[in-house]
N, C-alpha and C positions, 0 to 999 in steps of 0.2 A: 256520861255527859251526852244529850243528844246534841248533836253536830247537823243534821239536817237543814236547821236555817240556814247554817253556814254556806251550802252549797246553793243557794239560792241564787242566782241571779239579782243584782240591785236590795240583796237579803238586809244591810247595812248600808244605805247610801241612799243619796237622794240624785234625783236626775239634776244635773244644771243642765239647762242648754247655753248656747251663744246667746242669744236677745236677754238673758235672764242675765249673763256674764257680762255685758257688754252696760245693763242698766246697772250694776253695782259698780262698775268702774266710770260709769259717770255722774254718779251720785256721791262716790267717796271723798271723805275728805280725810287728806291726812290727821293726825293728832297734832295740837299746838306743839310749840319748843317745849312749852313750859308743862308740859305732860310727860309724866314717865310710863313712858312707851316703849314698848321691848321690837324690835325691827329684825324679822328675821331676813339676814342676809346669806341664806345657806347655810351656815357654819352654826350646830347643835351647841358646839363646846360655849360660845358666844351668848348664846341663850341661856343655856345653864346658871355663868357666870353672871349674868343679869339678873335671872332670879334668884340664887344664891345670897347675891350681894344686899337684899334690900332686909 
């Protein structure tokens, strides 16, 4: 397996900056009520069971 990309610097990832962070958080809108919408509140196990359950 070469592993070399791995070691890359930004090899997997994209740069955000602030001004890019800051125009998606004023552009968001949450999802309606009436939208099944998984919310991650920390907690993996929470998530699971959302997806799980449908």
């Amino acid at each position: 397996m070469d592993t070399r990309r791995h070691h890359r610097l930004w090899a997997r990832a994209a740069l955000l900056t602030v001004p890019a962070l800051d125009d998606f958080f004023a552009r968001f809108e949450p999802p309606a009520l009436d939208k099944n919408a998984i919310v991650y509140t920390g907690h993996v196990d929470a998530v699971y069971e959302a997806l799980t359950a449908r």
